[in-house]
VOPAGU-2260 file (C-alpha; in pm, 1 decimal, decimal comma):
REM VOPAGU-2260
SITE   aa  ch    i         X         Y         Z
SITE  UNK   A    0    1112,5   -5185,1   -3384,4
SITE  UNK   A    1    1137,9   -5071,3   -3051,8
SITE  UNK   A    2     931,5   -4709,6   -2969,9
SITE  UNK   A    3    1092,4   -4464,0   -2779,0
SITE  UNK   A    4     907,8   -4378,0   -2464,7
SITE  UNK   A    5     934,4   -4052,1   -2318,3
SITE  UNK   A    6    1007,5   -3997,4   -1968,9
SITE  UNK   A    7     710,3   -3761,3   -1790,2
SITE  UNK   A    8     760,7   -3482,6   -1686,0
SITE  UNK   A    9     676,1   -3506,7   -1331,4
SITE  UNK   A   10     642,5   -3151,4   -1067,4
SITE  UNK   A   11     586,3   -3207,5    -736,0
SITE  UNK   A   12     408,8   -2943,6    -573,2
SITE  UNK   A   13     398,4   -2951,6    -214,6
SITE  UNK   A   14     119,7   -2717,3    -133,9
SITE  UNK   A   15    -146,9   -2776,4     178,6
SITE  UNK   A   16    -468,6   -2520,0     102,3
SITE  UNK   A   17    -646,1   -2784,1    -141,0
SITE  UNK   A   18    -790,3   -2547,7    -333,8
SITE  UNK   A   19    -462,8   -2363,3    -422,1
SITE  UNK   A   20    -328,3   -2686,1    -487,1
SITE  UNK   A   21    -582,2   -2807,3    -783,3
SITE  UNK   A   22    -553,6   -2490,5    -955,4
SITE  UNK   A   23    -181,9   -2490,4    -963,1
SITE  UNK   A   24    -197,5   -2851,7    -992,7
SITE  UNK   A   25    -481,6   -2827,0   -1350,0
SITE  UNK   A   26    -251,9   -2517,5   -1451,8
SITE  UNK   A   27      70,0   -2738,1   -1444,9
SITE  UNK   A   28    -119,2   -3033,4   -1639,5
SITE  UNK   A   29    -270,0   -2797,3   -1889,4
SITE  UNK   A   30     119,5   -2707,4   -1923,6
SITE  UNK   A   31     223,2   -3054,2   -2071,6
SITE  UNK   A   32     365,8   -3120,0   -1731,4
SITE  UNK   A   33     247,8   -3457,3   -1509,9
SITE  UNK   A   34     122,2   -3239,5   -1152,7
SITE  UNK   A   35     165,2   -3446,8    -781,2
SITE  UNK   A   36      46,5   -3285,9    -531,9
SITE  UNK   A   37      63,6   -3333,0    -149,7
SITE  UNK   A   38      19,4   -3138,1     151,2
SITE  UNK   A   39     201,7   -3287,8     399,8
SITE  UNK   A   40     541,6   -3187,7     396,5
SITE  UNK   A   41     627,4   -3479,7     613,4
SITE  UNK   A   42     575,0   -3715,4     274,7
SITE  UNK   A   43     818,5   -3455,7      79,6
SITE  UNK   A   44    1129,3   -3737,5      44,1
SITE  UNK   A   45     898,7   -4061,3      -9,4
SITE  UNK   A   46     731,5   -3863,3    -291,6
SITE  UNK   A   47    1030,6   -3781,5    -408,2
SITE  UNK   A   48    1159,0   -4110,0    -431,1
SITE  UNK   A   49     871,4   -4261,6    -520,6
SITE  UNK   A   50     783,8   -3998,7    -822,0
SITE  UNK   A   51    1152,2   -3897,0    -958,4
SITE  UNK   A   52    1025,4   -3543,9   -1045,6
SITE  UNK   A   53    1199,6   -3298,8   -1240,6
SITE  UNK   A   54    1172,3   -2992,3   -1010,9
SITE  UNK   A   55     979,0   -2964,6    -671,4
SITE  UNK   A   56     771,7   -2633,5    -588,7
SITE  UNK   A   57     750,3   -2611,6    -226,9
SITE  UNK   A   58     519,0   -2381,1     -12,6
SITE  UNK   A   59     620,5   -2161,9     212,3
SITE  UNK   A   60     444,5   -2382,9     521,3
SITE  UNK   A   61     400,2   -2185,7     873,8
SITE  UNK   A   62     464,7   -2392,5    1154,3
SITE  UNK   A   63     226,4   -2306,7    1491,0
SITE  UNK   A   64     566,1   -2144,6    1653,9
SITE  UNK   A   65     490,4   -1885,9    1373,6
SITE  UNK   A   66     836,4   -1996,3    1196,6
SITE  UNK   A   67     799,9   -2118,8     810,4
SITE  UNK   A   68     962,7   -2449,3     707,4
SITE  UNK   A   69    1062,0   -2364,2     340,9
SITE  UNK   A   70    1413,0   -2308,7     406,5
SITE  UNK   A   71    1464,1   -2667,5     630,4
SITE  UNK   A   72    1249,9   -2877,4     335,3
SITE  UNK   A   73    1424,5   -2687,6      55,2
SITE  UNK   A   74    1800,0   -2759,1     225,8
SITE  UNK   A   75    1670,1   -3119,6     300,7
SITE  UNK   A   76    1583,3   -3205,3     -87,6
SITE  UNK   A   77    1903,0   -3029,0    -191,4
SITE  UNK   A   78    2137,6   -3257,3      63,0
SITE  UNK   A   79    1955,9   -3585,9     -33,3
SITE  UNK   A   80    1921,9   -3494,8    -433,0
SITE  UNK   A   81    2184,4   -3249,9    -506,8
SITE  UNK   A   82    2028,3   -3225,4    -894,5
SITE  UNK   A   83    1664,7   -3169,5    -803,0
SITE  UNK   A   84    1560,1   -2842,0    -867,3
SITE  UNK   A   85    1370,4   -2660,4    -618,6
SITE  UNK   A   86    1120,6   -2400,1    -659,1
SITE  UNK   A   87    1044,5   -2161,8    -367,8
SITE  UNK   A   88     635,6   -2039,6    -370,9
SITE  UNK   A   89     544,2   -1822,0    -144,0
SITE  UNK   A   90     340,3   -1492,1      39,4
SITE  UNK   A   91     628,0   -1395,7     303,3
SITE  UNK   A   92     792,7   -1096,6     138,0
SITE  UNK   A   93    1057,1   -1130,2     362,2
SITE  UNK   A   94    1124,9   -1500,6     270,7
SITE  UNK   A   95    1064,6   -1384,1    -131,3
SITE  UNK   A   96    1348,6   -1109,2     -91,5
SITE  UNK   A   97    1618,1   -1335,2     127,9
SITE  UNK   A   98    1582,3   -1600,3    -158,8
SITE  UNK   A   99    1608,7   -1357,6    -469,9
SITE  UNK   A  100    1954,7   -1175,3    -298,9
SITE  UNK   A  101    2078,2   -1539,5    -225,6
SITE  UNK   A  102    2359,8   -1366,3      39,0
SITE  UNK   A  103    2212,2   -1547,0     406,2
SITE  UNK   A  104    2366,7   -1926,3     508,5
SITE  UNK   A  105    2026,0   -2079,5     438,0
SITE  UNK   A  106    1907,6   -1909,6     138,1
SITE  UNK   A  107    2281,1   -2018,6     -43,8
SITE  UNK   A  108    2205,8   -2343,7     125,3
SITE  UNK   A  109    1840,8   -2388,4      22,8
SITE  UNK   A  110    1970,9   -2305,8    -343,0
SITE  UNK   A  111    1612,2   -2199,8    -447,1
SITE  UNK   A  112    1639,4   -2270,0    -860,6
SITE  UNK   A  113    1319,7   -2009,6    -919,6
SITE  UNK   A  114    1074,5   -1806,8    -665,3
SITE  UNK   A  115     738,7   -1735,2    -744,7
SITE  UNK   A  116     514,8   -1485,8    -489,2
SITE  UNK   A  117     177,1   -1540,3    -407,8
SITE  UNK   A  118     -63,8   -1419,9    -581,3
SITE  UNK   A  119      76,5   -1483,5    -893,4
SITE  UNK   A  120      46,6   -1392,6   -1300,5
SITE  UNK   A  121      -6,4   -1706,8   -1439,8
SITE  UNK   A  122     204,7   -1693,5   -1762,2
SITE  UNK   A  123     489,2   -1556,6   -1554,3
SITE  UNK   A  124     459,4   -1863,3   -1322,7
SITE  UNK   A  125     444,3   -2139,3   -1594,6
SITE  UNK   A  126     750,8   -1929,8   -1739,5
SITE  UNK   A  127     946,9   -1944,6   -1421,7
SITE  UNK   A  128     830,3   -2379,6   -1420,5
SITE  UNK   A  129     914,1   -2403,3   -1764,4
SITE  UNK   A  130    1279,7   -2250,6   -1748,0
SITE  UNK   A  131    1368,9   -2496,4   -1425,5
SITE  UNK   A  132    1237,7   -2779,2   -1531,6
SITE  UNK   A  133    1376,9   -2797,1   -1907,4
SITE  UNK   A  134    1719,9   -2650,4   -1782,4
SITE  UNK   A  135    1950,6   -2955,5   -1798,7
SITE  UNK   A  136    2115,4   -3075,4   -1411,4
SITE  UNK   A  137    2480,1   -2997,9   -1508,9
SITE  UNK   A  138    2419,7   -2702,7   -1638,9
SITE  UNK   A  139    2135,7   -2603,9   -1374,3
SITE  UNK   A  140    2406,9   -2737,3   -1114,1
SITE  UNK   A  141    2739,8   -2598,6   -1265,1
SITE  UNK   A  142    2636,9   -2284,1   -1305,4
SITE  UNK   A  143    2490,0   -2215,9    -908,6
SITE  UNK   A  144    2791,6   -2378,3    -722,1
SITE  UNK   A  145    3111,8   -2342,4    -974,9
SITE  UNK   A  146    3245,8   -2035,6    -712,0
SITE  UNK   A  147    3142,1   -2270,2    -388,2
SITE  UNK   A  148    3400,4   -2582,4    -372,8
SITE  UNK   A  149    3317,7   -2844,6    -149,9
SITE  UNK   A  150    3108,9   -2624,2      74,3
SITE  UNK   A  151    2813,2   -2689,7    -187,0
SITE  UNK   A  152    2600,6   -2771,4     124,3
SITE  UNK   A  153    2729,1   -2557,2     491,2
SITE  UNK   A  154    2661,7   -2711,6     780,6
SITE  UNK   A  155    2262,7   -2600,1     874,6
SITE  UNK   A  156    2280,5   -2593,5    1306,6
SITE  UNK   A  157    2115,3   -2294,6    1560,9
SITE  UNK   A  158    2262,7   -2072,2    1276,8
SITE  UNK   A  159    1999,7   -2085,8    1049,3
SITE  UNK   A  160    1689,6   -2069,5    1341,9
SITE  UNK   A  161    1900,5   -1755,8    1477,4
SITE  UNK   A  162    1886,7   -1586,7    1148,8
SITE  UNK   A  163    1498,8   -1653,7    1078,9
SITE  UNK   A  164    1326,7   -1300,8    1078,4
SITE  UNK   A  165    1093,8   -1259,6    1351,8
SITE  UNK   A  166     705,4   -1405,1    1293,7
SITE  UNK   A  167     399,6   -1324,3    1463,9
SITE  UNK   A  168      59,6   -1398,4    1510,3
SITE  UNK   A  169     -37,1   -1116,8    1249,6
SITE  UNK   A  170     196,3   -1254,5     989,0
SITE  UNK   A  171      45,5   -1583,6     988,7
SITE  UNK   A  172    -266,0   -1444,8     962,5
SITE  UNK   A  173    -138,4   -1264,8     631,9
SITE  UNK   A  174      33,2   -1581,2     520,4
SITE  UNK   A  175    -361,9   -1756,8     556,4
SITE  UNK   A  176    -498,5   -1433,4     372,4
SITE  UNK   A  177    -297,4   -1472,8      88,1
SITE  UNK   A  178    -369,8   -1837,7     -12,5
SITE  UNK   A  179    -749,2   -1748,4     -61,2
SITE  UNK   A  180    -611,6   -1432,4    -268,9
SITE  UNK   A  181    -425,0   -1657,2    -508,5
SITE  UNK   A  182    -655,0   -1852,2    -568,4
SITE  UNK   A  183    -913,4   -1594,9    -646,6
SITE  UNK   A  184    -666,0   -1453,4    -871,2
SITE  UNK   A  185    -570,8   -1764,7   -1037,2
SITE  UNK   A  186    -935,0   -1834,2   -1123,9
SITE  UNK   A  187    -994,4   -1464,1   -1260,9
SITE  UNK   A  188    -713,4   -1548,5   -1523,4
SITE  UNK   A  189    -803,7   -1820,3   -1623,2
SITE  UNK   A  190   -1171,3   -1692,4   -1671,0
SITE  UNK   A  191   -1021,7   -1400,4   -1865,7
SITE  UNK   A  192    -855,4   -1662,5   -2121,9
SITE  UNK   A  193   -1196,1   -1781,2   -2189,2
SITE  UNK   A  194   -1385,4   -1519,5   -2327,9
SITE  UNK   A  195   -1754,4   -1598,4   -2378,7
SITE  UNK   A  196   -2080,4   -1478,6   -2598,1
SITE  UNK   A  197   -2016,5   -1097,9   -2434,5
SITE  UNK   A  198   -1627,5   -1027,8   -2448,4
SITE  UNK   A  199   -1655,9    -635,6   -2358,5
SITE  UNK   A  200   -1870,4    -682,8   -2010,3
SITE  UNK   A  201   -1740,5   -1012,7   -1943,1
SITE  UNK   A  202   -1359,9    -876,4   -1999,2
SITE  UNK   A  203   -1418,4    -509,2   -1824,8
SITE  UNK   A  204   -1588,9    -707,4   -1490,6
SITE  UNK   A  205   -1261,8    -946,7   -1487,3
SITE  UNK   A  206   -1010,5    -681,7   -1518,8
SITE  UNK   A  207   -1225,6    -476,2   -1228,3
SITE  UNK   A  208   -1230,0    -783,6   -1021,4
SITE  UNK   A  209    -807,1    -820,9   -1069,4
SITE  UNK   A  210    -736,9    -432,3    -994,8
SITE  UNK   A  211    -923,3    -519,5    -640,5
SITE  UNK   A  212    -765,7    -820,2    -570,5
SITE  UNK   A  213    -441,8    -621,6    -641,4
SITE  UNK   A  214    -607,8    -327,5    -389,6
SITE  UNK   A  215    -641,6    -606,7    -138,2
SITE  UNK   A  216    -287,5    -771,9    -161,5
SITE  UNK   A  217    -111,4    -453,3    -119,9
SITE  UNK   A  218    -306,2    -358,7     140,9
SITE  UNK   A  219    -230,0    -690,4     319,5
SITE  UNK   A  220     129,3    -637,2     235,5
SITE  UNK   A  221     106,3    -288,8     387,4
SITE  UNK   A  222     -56,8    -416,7     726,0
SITE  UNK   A  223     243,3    -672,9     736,1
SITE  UNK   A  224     468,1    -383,4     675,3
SITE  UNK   A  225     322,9    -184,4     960,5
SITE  UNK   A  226     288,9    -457,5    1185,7
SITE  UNK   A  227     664,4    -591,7    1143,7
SITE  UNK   A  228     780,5    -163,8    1180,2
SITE  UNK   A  229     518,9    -125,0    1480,4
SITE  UNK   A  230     720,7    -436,1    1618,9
SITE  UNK   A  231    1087,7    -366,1    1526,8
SITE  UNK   A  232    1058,0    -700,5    1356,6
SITE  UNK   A  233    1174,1    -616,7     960,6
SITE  UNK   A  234    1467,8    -714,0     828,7
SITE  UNK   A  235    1696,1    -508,5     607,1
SITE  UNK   A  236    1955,7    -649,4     398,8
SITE  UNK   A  237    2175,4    -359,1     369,5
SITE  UNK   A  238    2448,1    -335,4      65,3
SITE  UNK   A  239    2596,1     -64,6    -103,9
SITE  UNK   A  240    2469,1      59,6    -421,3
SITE  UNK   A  241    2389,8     332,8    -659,5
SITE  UNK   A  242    2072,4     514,7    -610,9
SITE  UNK   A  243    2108,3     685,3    -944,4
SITE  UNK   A  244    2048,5     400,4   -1095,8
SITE  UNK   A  245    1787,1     285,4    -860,1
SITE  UNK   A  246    1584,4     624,5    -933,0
SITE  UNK   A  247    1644,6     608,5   -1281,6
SITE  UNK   A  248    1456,8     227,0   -1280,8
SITE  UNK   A  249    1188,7     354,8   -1034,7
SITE  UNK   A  250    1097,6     646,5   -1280,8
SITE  UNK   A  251    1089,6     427,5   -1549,6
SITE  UNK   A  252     871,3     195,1   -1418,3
SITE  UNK   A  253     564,6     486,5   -1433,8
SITE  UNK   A  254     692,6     582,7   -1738,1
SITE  UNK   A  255     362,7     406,4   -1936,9
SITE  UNK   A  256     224,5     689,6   -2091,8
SITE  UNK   A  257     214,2     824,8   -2425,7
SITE  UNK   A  258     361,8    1121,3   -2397,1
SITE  UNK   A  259     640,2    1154,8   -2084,1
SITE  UNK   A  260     529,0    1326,5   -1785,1
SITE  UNK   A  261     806,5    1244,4   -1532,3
SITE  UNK   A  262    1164,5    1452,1   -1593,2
SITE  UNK   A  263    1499,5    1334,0   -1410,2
SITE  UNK   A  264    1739,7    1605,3   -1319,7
SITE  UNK   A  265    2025,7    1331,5   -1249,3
SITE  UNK   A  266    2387,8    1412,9   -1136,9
SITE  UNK   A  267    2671,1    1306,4   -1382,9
SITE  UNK   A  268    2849,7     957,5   -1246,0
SITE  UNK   A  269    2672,6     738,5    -961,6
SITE  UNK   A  270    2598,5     825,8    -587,2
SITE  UNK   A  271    2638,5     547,3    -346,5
SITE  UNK   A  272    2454,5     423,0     -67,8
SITE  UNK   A  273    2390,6     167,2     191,7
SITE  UNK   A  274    2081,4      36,5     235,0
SITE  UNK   A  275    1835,5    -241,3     107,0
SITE  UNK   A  276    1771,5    -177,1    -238,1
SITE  UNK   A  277    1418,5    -304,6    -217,4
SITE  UNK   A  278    1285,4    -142,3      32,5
SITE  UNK   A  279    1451,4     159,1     -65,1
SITE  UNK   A  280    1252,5     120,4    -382,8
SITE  UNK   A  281     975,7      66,8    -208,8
SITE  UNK   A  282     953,8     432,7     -72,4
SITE  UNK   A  283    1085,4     555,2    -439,0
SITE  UNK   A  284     751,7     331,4    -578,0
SITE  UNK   A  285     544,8     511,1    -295,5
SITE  UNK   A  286     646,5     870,3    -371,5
SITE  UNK   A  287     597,3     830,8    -771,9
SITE  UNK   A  288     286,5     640,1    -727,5
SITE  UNK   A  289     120,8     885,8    -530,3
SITE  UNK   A  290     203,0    1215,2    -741,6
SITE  UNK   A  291     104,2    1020,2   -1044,9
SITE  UNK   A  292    -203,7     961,7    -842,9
SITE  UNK   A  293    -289,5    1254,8    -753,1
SITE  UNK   A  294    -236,7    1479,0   -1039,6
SITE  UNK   A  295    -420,0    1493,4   -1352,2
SITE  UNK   A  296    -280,1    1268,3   -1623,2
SITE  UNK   A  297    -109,8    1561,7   -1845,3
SITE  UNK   A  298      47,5    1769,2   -1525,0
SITE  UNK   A  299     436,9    1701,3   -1512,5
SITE  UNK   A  300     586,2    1557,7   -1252,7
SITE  UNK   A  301     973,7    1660,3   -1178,7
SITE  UNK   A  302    1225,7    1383,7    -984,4
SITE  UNK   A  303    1565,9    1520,5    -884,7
SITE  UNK   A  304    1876,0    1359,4    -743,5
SITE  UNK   A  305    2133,2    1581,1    -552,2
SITE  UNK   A  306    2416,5    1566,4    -309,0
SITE  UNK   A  307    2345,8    1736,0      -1,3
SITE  UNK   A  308    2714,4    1695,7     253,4
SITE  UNK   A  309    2659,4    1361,5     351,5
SITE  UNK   A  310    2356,0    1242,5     207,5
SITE  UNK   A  311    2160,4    1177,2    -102,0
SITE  UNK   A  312    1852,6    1356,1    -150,1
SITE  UNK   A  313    1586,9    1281,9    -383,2
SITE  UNK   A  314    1282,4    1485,2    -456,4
SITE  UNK   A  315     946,6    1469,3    -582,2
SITE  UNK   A  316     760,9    1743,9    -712,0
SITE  UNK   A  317     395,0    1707,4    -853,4
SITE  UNK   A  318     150,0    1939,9    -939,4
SITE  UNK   A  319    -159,9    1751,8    -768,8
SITE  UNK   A  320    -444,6    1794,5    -485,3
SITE  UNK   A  321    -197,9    1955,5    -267,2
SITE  UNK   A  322    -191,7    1916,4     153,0
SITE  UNK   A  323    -453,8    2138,0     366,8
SITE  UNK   A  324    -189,3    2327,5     587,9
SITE  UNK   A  325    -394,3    2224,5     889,7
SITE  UNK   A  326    -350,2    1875,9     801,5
SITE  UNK   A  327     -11,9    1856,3     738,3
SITE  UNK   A  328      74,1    1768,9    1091,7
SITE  UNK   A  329     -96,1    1422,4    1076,3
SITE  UNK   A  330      38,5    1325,9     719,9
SITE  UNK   A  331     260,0    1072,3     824,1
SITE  UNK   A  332      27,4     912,8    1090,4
SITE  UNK   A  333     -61,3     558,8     987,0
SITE  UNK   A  334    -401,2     532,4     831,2
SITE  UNK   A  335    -442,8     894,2     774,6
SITE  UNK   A  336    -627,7    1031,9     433,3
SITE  UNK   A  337    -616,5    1403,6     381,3
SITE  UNK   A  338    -932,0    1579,0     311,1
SITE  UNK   A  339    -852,9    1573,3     -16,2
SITE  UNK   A  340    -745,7    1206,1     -94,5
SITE  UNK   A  341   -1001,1    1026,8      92,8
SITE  UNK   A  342   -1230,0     955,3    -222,5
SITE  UNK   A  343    -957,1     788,9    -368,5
SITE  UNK   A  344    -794,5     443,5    -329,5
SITE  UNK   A  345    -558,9     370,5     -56,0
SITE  UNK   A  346    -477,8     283,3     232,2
SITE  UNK   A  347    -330,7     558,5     436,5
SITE  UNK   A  348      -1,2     380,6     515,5
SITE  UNK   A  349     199,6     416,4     240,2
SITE  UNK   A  350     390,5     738,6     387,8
SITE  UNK   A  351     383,5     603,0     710,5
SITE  UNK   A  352     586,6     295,8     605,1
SITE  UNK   A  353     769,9     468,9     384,7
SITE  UNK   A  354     910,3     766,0     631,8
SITE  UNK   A  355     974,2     443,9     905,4
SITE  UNK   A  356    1173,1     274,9     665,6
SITE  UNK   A  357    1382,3     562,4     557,3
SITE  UNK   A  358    1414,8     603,1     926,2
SITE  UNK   A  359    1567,9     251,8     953,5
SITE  UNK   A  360    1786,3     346,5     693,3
SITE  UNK   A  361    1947,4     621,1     906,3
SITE  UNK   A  362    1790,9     875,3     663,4
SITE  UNK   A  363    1464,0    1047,4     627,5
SITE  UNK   A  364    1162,6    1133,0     439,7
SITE  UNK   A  365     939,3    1485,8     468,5
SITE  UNK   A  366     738,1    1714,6     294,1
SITE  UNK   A  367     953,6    1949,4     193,7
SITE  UNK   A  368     662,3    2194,0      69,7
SITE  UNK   A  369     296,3    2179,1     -53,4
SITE  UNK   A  370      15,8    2431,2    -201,6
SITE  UNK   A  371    -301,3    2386,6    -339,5
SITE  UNK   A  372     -93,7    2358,1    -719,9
SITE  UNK   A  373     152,8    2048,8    -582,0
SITE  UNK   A  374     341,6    1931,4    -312,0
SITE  UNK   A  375     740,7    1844,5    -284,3
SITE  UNK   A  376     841,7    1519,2    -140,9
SITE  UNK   A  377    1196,6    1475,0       4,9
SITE  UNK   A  378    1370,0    1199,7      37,6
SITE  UNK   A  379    1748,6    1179,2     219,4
SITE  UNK   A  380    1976,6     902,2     240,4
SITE  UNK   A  381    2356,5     859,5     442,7
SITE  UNK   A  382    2631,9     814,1     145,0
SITE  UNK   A  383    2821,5     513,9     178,1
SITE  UNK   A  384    3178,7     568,8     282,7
């Protein structure tokens, strides 16, 4: 009788830091799955050929020009081996968000099956590997390019290098400060799966060392942030959408209490704006995070939505630390701490970033009025017509 062999199931990751690549590599063969790794992104189609794998998770490279090479490897797999998944891991926000809204020429042509940021949460990553890579090819490829014809794969020319966002010097050096991160993240979780002889130290000093390497990536997305503002380098992708909706899902997100500290006076029906719903939710995030910061944890905090002639306003009332009338001046000055926030963690660019980018968003962002019981944040945006 004849045994049935089964095929493996090979993952190609193409990823050049060596140390990132043996921890994703050990985490993908602790998975069941059979991990190749390379680093040389030149050796991407004879590895493919040579290894048949069932999904390929390609990093985000950056080339010496400052320009990545995801989107040119990903579209080259996807012309030569229309049925290979391909899994796009990465630091550059920017790349990150143009994959997930799919809507450019490359990212539709790059196809990305799954995307994965750096640093990462391990079970969500293995999640994200596990869904591509035991998702049948018809139904993987059906589904993506039933609404696309014959124009599966558009002609990539000067298109696609015109519509790269603009890269730096800095961002590179945030793309090389990430890696590191990742790792150092990876490891923690790993350690915190393996509890030893003293589970309450051991577990407290793991969690304390993840809450700073969270500190330290969003202050390295924050410097990118500022650095792509400073520069007139970010990219928006603006679409219409409700921002009722949008607020409703921000307040929820710092709804983890147990008892409910943030109310939302919303309108009836939705209000609709243009804008990119990320970032926009980035300054919502900001605003929430910092009057949940700093107020105590049983002080309400009260979010209302309101139509104002031709904008959207949202505010933001807490009843925190308050802003020194002397200092109110400088509160939107990059790297600026009020007198009384500067014992607590942050970076002093989350307003800053936050007022620019409502700024790009032909809207605006103030403090509408403060005391030493709470402050109002207000937040403005153009309606769509």
């Amino acid at each position: 009788m004849a045994i049935a062999t089964v095929a493996p199931k090979n993952v190609l990751l193409v990823e050049d830091d060596p140390a990132l690549s043996k921890l994703v590599g050990g985490l993908l063969d602790e998975a069941g799955y059979s991990a190749i790794t390379i680093g040389d992104h030149a050796l991407i189609g004879a590895a493919v050929e040579r290894w048949s794998p069932r999904c390929v998770i390609l990093d985000g490279e950056v080339l010496p020009t400052g320009q990545g090479r995801s989107w040119e490897d990903a579209i080259a797999i996807r012309r030569a081996h229309p049925d290979l998944p391909v899994l796009m891991f990465s630091a550059d926000s920017d790349a990150l968000a143009e994959a997930r809204a799919g809507t450019s020429t490359r990212s539709r042509a790059a196809s990305f099956a799954g995307i994965v940021g750096k640093p990462f949460v391990i079970e969500e990553f293995l999640a994200t590997v596990r869904g591509v890579v035991d998702r049948t090819p018809s139904v993987w490829d059906v589904g993506r390019h039933a609404d696309e014809g014959i124009r599966v794969f558009p002609d990539i020319t000067q298109q696609i290098v015109t519509a790269w966002p603009p890269t730096d010097l800095f961002a590179m050096v945030v793309h090389e400060l990430r890696t590191p991160l990742t790792v150092i993240r990876g490891q923690t979780q790993l350690a915190l799966r393996s509890i030893g002889p003293y589970p309450t130290r051991e577990r407290r000093a793991l969690e304390t060392a993840l809450q700073q390497m969270d500190r330290m990536a969003r202050l390295i997305a924050d410097l990118l942030d500022q650095s792509r503002l400073s520069s007139n380098a970010l990219s928006l992708k603006v679409v219409a959408f409700d921002l009722v909706s949008a607020l409703t899902a921000a307040v929820s997100r710092y709804e983890y209490g147990e008892t409910r500290r943030l109310s939302f006076q919303r309108p009836p029906g939705a209000i609709r704006v243009r804008g990119d719903p990320e970032r926009i939710a980035q300054i919502l995030d900001n605003l929430l995070d910092n009057s949940v910061k700093y107020s105590s944890a049983d002080s309400p905090i009260e979010v209302s939505l309101r139509v104002d002639g031709v904008e959207a306003q949202v505010r933001v009332a807490d009843h925190g630390v308050g802003v020194p009338a002397e200092e109110r001046a400088r509160l939107f000055a990059p790297f600026y701490r009020t007198s009384r926030t500067s014992d607590m963690p942050g970076t002093g660019l989350g307003l800053h970033i936050s007022q620019k980018l409502a700024e790009r968003h032909g809207g605006r962002l103030w403090l509408d009025s403060s005391s030493d019981i709470g402050s109002v944040f207000a937040f403005a945006l153009p309606l769509a017509k």
